[in-house]
C-alpha positions, 0 to 999 in steps of 0.5 A: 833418230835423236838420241835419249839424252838430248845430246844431238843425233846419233847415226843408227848402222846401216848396212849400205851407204847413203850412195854406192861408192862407184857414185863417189868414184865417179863424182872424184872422177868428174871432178878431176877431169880438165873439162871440170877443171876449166869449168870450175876455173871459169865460173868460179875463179878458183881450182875445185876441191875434190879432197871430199870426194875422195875422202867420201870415197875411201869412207864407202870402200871401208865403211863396205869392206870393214863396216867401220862405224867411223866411215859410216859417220864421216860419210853421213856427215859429208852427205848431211853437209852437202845436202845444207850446202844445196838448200842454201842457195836460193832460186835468182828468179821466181819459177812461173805458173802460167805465162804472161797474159800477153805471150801470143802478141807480137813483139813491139817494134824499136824506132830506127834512128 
């Protein structure tokens, strides 16, 4: 809900986080597993960060434990981030609708040299 002052956006408290903190346990987890790690290696070139996720999950244990308004706001933020940065990568190709006209004929035959 935005605020009345026009300020930008205020969080209203919640009483659960946006996730259950196992959820972020788990993702630090997966993140820090060598299988990851090689992945990550591999397709990115780089090792991967898993600062946030632990960050994430140390905002959910205090944002349960002490329903600390800080947590709470560190924690929606990291989620509103994550989600901008999902959305920000657009599809390579266009999903089809139907198929191509031409599915069920054979495939044409290439001239050996």
């Amino acid at each position: 809900m935005a605020d009345g002052g026009g300020g930008g956006w205020r969080v209203p408290f919640s009483p659960q986080p946006p996730r259950p903190c196992e959820a972020y346990s788990a993702e630090w987890k997966l993140c820090r597993s060598a299988g990851h790690f090689l992945h990550h290696y591999y397709v990115h070139g780089d090792r991967p960060a898993c600062e946030q996720w632990r960050r994430d999950l140390a905002s959910c244990r205090e944002w349960e434990e002490r329903r600390s308004a800080e947590a709470q706001l560190s924690l929606c933020e990291s989620e509103r981030a994550r989600v901008q940065a999902a959305q920000k990568h657009t599809l390579v190709w266009v999903p089809r609708q139907r198929p191509p006209a031409d599915w069920h004929l054979p495939l044409p035959q290439q001239e050996k040299d």
